[in-house]
C-alpha positions as CSV (number, residue, x, y, z in Angstrom):
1,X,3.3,-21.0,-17.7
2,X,5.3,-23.6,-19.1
3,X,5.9,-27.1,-18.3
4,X,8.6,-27.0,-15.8
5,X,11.9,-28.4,-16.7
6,X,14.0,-30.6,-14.7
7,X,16.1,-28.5,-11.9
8,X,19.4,-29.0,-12.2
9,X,19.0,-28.8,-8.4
10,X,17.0,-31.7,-8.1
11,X,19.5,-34.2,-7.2
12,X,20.3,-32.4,-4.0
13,X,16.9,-32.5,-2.5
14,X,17.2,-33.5,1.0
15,X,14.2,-35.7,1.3
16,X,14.1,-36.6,-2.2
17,X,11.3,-36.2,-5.0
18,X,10.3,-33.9,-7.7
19,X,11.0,-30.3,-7.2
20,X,7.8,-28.7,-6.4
21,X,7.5,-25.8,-9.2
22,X,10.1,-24.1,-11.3
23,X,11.2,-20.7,-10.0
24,X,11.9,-19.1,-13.7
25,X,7.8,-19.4,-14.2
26,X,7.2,-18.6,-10.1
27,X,9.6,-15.5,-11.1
28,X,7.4,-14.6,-14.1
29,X,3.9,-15.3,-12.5
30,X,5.2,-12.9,-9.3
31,X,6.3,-10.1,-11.8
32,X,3.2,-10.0,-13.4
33,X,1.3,-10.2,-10.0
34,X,3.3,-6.8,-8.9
35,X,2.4,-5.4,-12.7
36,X,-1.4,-5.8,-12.1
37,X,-1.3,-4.7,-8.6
38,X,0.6,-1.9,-9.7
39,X,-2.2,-0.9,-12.2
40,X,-5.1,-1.0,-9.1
41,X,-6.0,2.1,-9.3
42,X,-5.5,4.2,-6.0
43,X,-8.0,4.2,-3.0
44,X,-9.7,1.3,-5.3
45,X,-10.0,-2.1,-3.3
46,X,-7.6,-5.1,-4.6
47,X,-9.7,-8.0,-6.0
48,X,-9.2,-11.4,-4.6
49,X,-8.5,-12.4,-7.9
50,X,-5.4,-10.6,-7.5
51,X,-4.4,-11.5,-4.2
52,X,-4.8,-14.7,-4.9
53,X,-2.4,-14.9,-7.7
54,X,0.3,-13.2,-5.3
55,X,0.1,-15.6,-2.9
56,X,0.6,-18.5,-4.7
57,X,3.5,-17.4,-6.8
58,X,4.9,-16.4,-3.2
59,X,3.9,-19.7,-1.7
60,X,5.4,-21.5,-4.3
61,X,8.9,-19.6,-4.7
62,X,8.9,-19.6,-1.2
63,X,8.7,-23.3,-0.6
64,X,10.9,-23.9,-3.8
65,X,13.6,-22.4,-2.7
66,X,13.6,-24.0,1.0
67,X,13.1,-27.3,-0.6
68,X,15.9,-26.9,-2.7
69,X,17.9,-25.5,0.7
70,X,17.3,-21.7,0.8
71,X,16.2,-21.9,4.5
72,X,15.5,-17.9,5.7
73,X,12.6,-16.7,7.8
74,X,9.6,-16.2,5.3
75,X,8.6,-12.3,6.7
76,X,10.8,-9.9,6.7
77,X,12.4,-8.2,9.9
78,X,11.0,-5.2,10.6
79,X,7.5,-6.6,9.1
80,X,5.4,-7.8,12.2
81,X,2.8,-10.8,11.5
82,X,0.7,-11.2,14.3
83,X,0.5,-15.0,15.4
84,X,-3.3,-14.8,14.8
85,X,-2.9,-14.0,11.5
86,X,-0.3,-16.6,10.7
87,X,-2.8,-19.2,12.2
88,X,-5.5,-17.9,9.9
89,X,-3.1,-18.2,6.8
90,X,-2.2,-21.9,7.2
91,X,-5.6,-22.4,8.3
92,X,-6.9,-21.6,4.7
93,X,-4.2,-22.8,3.0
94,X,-3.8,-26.5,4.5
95,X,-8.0,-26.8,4.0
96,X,-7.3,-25.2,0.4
97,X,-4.9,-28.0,-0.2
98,X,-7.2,-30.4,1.8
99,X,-4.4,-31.6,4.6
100,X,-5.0,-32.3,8.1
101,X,-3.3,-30.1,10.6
102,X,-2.1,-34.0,11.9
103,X,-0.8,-34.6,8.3
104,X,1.2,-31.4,8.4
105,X,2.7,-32.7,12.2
106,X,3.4,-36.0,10.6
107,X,5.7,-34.3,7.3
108,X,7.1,-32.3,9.7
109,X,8.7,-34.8,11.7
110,X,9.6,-37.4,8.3
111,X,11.3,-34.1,6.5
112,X,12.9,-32.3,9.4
113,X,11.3,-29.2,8.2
C-alpha cells in the first residue's frame, strides 16, 4: 500500500494525534480481501492467510473511521456475536498487539472511547 497521506480530517481528532491508517489503502486492501475470498473455491476451507488479511483491513477501517468520529456499532443488526466470541477476539488481538487488558481500561478512560 502506499505511504499514507495526511487526512484532511486530522485536525478534528478528538484526542489528538496521527490518524491511525488511511481509508483509500484500508478500502483497497478490503476489496482485494473479498476478491481472494471470492476465488476460494467452494466447500474448500479459507486459509488463515486470508482471514487474516480481512481482519485487519476491517480492524483498521473500522477504528479509522471512529477515530475520525464515525461512532456506529461494529456488527451489524441482525448478525449475533456471541459474548464469548467477542472475548476471544480482543483476547488475540490486544496479545497480537502486546497490550495489557489494564492498558486497554486505562485508554479507555483518557479517550472517552
Amino acid at each position: 500500500m502506499s505511504s499514507p497521506e495526511q487526512d484532511p480530517r486530522a485536525a478534528d481528532l478528538p484526542e489528538g494525534g496521527e490518524v491511525i491508517a488511511h481509508i483509500p489503502d484500508e478500502e483497497a486492501a478490503l476489496r482485494a480481501f473479498a476478491k481472494r475470498l471470492s476465488e476460494v473455491p467452494e466447500g474448500e476451507p479459507i486459509s488463515n492467510e486470508i482471514i487474516q488479511e480481512g481482519l485487519t483491513a476491517m480492524v483498521r477501517l473500522y477504528s479509522v473511521k471512529f477515530q475520525l468520529g464515525e461512532r456506529w456499532e461494529p456488527f451489524s443488526e441482525g448478525g449475533m456475536v456471541p459474548a464469548t466470541a467477542a472475548m476471544i477476539m480482543c483476547t488475540t488481538m490486544l496479545k497480537a498487539v502486546n497490550v495489557e487488558v489494564f492498558e486497554l481500561g486505562m485508554w479507555q478512560s483518557w479517550s472517552g472511547a
